[in-house]
LOVOLO-485327 format. One record per residue (C-alpha): residue number from 1; residue in three letters; chain; x, y, z. Coordinates in Angstrom, 2 decimals, always signed. Layout:
# residues N
+-----+-----+---+---------+---------+---------+
!   k !   r ! c !       u !       v !       w !
+-----+-----+---+---------+---------+---------+
! NUM ! ALA ! A !       X !       Y !       Z !
...
+-----+-----+---+---------+---------+---------+
# end
This chain:
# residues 170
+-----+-----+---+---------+---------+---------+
!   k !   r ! c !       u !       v !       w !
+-----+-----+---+---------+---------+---------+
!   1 ! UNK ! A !  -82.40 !  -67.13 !  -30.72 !
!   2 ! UNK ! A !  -78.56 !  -68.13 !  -31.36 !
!   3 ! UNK ! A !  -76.16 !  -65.20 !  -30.63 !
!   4 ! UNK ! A !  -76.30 !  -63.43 !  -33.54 !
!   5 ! UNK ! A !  -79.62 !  -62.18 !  -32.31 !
!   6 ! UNK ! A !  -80.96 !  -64.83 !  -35.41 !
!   7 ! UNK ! A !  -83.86 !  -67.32 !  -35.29 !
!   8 ! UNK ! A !  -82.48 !  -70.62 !  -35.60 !
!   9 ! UNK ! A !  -84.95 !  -71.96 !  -38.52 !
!  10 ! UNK ! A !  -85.86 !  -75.13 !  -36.72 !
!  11 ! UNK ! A !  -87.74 !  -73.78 !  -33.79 !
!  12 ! UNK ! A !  -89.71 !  -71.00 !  -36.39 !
!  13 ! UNK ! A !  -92.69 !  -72.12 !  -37.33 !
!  14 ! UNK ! A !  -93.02 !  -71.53 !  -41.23 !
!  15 ! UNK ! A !  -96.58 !  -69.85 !  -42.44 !
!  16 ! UNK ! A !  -98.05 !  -72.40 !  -44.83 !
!  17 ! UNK ! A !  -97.43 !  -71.25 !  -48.33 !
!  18 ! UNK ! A ! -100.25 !  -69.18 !  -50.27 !
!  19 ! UNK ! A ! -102.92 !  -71.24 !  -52.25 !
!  20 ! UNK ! A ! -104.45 !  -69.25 !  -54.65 !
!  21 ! UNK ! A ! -106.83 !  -70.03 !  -57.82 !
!  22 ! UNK ! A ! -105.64 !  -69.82 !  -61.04 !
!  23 ! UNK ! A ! -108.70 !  -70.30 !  -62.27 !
!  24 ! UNK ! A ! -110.09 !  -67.31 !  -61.17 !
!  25 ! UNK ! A ! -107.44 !  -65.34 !  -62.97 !
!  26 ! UNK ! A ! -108.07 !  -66.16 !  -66.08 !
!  27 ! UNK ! A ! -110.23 !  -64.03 !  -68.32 !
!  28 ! UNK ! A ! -112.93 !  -65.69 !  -70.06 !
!  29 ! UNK ! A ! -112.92 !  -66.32 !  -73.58 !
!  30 ! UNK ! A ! -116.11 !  -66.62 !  -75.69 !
!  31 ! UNK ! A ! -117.00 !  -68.92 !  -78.27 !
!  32 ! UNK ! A ! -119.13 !  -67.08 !  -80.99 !
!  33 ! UNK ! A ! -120.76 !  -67.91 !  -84.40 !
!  34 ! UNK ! A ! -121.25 !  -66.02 !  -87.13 !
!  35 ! UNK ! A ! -124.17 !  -66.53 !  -89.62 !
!  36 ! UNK ! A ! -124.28 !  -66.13 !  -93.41 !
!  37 ! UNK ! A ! -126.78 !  -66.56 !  -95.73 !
!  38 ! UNK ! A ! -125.25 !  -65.81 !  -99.28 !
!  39 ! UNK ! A ! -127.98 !  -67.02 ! -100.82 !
!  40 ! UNK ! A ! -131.15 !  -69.11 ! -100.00 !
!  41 ! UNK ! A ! -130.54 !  -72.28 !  -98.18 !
!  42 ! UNK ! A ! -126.99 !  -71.78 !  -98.28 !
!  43 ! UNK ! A ! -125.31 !  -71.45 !  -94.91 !
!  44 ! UNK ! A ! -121.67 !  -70.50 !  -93.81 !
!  45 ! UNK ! A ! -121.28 !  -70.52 !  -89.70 !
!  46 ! UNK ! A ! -118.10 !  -69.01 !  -88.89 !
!  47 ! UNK ! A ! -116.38 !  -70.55 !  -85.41 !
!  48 ! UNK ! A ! -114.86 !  -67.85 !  -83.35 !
!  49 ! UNK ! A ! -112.79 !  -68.50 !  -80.50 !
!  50 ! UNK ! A ! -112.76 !  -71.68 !  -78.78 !
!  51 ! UNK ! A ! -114.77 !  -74.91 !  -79.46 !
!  52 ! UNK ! A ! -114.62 !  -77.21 !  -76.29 !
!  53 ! UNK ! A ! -116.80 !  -78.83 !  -74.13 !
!  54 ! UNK ! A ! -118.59 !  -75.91 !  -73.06 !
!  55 ! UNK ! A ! -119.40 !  -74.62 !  -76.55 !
!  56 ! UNK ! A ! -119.84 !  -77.77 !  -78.02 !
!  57 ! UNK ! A ! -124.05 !  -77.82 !  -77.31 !
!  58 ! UNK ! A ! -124.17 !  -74.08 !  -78.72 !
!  59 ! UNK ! A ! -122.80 !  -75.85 !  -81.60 !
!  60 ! UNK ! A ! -125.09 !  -78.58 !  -82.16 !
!  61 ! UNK ! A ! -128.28 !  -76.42 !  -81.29 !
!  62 ! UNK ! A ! -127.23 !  -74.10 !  -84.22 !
!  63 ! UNK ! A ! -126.51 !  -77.16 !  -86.61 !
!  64 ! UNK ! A ! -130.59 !  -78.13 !  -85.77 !
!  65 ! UNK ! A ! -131.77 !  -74.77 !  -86.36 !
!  66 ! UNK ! A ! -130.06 !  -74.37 !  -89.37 !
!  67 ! UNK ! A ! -131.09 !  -77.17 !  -90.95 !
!  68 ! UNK ! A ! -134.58 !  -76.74 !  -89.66 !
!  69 ! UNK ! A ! -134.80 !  -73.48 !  -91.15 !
!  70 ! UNK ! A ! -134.17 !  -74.60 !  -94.55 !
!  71 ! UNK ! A ! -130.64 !  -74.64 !  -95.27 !
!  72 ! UNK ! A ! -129.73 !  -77.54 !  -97.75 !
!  73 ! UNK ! A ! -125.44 !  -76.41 !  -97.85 !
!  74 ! UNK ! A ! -123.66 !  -75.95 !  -94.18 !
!  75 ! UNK ! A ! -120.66 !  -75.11 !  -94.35 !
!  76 ! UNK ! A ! -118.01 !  -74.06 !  -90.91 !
!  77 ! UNK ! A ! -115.78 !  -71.79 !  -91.53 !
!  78 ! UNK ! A ! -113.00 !  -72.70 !  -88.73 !
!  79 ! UNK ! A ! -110.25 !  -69.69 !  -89.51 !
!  80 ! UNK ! A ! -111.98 !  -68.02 !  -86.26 !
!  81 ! UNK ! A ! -110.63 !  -70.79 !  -84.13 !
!  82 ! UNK ! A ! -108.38 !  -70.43 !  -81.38 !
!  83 ! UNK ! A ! -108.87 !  -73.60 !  -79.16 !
!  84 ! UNK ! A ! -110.22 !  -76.46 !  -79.85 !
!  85 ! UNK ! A ! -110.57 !  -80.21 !  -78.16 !
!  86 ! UNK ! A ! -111.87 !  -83.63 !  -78.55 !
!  87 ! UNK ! A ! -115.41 !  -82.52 !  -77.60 !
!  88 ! UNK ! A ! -115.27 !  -80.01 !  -80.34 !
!  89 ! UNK ! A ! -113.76 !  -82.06 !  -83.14 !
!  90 ! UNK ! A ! -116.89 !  -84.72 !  -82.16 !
!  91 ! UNK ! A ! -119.71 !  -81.43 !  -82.30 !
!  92 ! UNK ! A ! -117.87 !  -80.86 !  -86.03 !
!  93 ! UNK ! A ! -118.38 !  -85.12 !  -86.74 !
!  94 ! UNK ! A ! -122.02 !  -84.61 !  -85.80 !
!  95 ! UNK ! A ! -122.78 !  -81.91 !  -87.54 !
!  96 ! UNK ! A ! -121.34 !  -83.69 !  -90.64 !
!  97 ! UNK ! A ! -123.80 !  -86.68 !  -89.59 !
!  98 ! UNK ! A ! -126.34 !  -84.44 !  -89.56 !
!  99 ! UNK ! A ! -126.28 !  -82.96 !  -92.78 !
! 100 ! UNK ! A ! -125.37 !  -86.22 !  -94.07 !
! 101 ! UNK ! A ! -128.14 !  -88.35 !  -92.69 !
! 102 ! UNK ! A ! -130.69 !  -85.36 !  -93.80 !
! 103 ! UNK ! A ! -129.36 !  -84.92 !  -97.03 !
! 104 ! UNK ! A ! -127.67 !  -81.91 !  -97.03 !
! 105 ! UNK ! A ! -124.69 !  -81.13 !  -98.41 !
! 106 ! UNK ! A ! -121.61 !  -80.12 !  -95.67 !
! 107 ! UNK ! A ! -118.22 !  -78.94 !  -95.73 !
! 108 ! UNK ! A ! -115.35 !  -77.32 !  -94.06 !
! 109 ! UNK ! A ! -113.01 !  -74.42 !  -94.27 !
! 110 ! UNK ! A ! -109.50 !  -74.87 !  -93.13 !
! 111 ! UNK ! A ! -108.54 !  -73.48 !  -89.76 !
! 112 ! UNK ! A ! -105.19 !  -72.21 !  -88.31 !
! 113 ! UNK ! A ! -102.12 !  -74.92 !  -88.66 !
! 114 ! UNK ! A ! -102.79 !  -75.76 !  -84.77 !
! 115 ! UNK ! A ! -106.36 !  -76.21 !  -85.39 !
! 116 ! UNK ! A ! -105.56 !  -78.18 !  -88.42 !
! 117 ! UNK ! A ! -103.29 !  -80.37 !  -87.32 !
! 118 ! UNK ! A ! -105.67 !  -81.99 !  -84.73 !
! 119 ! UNK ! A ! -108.07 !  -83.47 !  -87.61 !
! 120 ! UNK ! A ! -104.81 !  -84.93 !  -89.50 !
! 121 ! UNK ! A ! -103.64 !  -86.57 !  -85.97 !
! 122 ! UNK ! A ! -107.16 !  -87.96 !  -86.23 !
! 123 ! UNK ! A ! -107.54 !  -88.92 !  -89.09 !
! 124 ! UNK ! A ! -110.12 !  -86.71 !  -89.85 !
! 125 ! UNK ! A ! -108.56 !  -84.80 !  -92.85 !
! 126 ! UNK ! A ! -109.33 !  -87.32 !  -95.00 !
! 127 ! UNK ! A ! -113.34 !  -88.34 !  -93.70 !
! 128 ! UNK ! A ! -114.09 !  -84.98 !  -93.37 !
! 129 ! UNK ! A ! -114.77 !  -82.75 !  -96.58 !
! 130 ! UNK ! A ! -112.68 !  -79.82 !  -96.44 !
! 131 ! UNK ! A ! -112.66 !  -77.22 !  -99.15 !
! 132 ! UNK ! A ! -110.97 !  -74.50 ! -100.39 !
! 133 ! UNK ! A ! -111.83 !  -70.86 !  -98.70 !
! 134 ! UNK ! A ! -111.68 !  -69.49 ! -101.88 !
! 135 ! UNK ! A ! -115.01 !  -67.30 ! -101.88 !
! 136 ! UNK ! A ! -115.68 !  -67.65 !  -98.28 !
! 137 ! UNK ! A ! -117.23 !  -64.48 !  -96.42 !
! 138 ! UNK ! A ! -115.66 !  -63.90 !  -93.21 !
! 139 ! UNK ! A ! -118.08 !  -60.75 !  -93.04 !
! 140 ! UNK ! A ! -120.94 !  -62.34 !  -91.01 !
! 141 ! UNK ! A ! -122.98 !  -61.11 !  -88.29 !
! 142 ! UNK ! A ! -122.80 !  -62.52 !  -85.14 !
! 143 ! UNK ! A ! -125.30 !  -65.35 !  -84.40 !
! 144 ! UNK ! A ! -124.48 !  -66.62 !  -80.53 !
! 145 ! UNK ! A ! -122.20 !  -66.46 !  -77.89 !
! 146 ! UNK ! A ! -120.65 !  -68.75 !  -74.89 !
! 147 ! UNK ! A ! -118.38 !  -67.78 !  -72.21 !
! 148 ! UNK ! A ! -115.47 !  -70.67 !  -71.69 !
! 149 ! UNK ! A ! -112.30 !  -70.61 !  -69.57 !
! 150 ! UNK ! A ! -109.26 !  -69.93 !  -71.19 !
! 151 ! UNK ! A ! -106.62 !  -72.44 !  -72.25 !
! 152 ! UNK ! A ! -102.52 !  -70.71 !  -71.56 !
! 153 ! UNK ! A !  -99.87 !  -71.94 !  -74.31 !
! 154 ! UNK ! A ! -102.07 !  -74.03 !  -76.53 !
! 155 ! UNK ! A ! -103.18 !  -71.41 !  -78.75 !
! 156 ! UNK ! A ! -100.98 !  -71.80 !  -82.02 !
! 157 ! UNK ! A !  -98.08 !  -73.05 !  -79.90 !
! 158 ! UNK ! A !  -95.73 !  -73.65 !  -83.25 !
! 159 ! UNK ! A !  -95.94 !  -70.44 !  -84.38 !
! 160 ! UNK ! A !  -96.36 !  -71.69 !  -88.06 !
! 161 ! UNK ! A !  -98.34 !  -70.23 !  -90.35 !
! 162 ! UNK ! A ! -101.85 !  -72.03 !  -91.11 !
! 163 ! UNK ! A ! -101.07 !  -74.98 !  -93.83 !
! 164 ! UNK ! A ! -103.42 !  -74.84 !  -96.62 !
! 165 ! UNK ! A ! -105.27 !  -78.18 !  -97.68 !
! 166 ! UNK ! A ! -106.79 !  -78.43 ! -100.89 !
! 167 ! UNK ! A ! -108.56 !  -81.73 ! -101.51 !
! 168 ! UNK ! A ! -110.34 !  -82.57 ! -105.11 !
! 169 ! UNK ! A ! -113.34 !  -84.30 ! -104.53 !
! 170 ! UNK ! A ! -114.42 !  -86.69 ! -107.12 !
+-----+-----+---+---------+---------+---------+
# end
């Protein structure tokens, strides 16, 4: 002790500082679909929440039934999305395969400008056929869900407002 009646700092042994999971902190988001069948073999899935790697396989298993089931139009609505990565952009690619290599016919509805701006830093804008949401039904009921983490400060981090893109296809 010095005469203050102080510890001098350099003979106190420091506590090691507090590790603690973040990870465990976080509440956990849900990736849903919604199903609509306007009309026979017509299908609109609308993506809710967050497509990642963890949702991804809930995805493609709904893509197989769909088709299975009879559905000859797919079509994802993505203004439901609040997250979504590489492995989700690749599940949308596939399911585009899909359709195409079975002969359906498959298309997209714009998501938020976030959400949006991934598949025209990829590229993807322009291979994949978007459409306008004029006439989509939001009002669907819900078909699965799947529990992933959430993602802090990359939901809609520009604060835009979602860009419309209408494409004329030939």
């Amino acid at each position: 002790m010095s005469d203050a009646g102080q510890l001098d700092p350099s003979t106190t042994e420091q506590p090691p500082p507090q590790q603690r999971s973040i990870e465990h902190e976080r509440p956990v988001r849900q990736f849903e679909l919604h199903e609509l069948e306007p009309e026979p073999g017509v299908r609109t899935l609308t993506l809710v929440g967050e497509l990642d790697i963890a949702a991804a396989p809930t995805l493609h298993s709904a893509v197989e039934r769909v088709c299975s089931d009879g559905a000859k139009t797919v079509t994802f609505d993505l203004r439901g999305l609040t997250f979504l990565d590489s492995t989700g952009l690749a599940a949308i690619v596939l399911a585009n395969k899909i359709c195409e290599t079975n002969g359906y016919d498959f298309s997209l509805i714009g998501g938020s400008a976030s959400t949006q701006r991934l598949f025209e830093l990829t590229g993807l804008i322009d291979v994949l056929p978007f459409r306008d949401e004029a006439g989509a039904d939001t009002q669907a009921e819900p078909l699965e869900a799947h529990p992933g983490p959430e993602r802090a400060g990359t939901h809609g981090a520009s604060g835009s407002a979602p860009q419309e893109h209408e494409r004329e296809h030939g």
